[in-house]
Structure formats: C-alpha cells, structure tokens
C-alpha positions, -999 to +999 in steps of 0.1 A: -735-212+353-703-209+372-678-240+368-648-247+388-619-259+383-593-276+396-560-265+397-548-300+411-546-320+376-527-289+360-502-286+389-500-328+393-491-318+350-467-292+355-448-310+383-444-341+361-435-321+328-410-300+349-396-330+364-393-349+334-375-321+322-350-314+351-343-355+344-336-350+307-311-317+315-293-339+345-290-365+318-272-341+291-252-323+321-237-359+327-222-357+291-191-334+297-178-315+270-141-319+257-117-289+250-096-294+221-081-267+200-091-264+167-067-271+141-057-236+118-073-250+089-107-268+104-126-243+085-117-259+054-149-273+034-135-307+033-132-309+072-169-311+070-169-338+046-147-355+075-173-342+105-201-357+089-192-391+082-170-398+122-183-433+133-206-426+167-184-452+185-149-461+178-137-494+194-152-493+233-151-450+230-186-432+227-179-399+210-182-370+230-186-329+223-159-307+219-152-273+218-142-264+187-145-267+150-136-295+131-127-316+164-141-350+176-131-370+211-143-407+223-142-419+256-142-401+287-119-390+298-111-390+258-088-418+249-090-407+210-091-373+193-096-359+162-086-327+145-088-321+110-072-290+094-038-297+107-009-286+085-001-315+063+032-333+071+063-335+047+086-364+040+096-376+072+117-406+089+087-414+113+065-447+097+040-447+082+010-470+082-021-478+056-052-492+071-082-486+054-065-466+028-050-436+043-013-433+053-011-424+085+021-411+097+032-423+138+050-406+158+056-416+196+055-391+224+057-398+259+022-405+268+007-401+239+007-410+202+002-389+173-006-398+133-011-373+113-029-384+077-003-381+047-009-370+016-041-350+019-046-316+024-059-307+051-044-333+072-061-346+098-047-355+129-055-384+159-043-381+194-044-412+215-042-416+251-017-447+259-036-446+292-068-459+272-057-471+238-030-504+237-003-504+204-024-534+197-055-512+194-044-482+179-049-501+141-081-505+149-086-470+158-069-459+124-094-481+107-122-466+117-117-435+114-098-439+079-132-440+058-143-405+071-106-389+058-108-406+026-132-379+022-101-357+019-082-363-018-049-377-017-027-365-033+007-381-024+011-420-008+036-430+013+064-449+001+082-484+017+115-470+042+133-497+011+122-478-020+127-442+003+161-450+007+167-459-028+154-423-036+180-408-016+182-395+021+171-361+006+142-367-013+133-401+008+119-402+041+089-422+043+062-397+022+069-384-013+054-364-036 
C-alpha cells in the first residue's frame, strides 16, 4: 500500500529549527569582539594559569572576546583590559599598590590608567578606561582580578617610598629585588 506523506510538519520543523537558529547566531553576533594585542610573552604556560581563573564579571563589566592570546576585556566598549605576558617592570618612582596580594604598579596616562603586576614574571598588565572606571573603582578592579595573577610566582614585593628612599635613589624606587 502506497502512503503519503506530508511534507507540511517537516517544513513547519525545518522553518522553526532554522529560525531558532538564525536567533541564537543574531544573539552571538550582538557580542562584538575586542582587539587587543597580545602581550610578547602571552604564550608563557603561566598566562594560562591566569586565563583560566579571570572572574566572568568584574565590578558592573561582563567579559567580552578578544583577539588574541592571553588577553581579556569587560564592558563594552571595554572599560578594563587584561594582558598577561608583558615585560615585567623594574624599580620605578611610579606607586605601587597591594590589594589582594599582588603589587600593582600605577601609572597615569591621559585617558587611561595602566598597572602593571610587580614582582612576577610574566607580568601582567590592566588598562582602564577613565571614561568607564572612577579612581574610586579602580581598587576594586585590582581586587578582582588579583587572585587570577597570584597564579604567577612572585618573586620580588614592592617596598614603602620610606624604606626605598632609605635604600638609596639608585637601588630604591618603589620595587626591589
């Protein structure tokens, strides 16, 4: 006996499955992607130590994509980025802060700030958009993300500007060895 069938519930099917899917690939085009270069050491094994263990969320920031290795960014536009594998910074006049752990090393640029982990190699550096993240914030920031780069060793701290001065101006500076 001949049977037919309908190719109604199969099409009715395939529209819904295909729509379904254009939804899902509208949602995931929504999610832009953020170029930042990678730093020259982000290949290093302990980066990924670092990668693994970045908070989903930091403060009001979702974490986004980026475009290279050993790179993180929250907020869009991003407010905060990460890139571990930066050259690790010497002894230096800028301040240095300890949330969480890690010395962080500030330095102000014009609409931006920069810290740059001290004391463990790789370093690992933060960028954060003044635009988006307030001075009063920025702690906040540094604590959050300072349990993922304890992942790095440390292998020098950073010393009070008092006992750095007492050191010398040439061996001072806020870091030492």
């Amino acid at each position: 006996m001949l049977r037919k069938f309908s190719l109604r519930p199969a099409t009715h099917r395939h529209a819904l499955v295909c729509a379904a899917s254009a939804i899902l690939l509208g949602l995931t085009g929504c999610a832009s992607t953020t170029s930042v270069e990678a730093a020259p050491e982000a290949h290093h094994p302990d980066c990924a130590d670092v990668m693994l263990t970045l908070p989903e969320q930091v403060g009001d920031f979702e974490q986004r994509r980026t475009t290279s290795q050993a790179t993180a960014a929250w907020g869009d536009p991003a407010a905060v980025v990460l890139r571990c594998g930066v050259e690790p910074i010497g002894p230096t006049e800028h301040p240095c802060v300890s949330p969480a752990g890690v010395d962080w090393v500030w330095i102000e640029h014009e609409d931006h700030t920069q810290l740059i982990s001290f004391g463990r190699t790789p370093s690992v550096e933060l960028l954060l958009d003044q635009d988006y993240i307030s001075e009063s914030s920025m702690m906040d920031v540094q604590a959050a993300l300072s349990g993922p780069v304890q992942e790095i060793e440390q292998d020098r701290e950073c010393l009070p500007i008092d006992q750095a001065e007492a050191l010398g101006a040439d061996e001072g500076g806020t870091g030492s060895d």
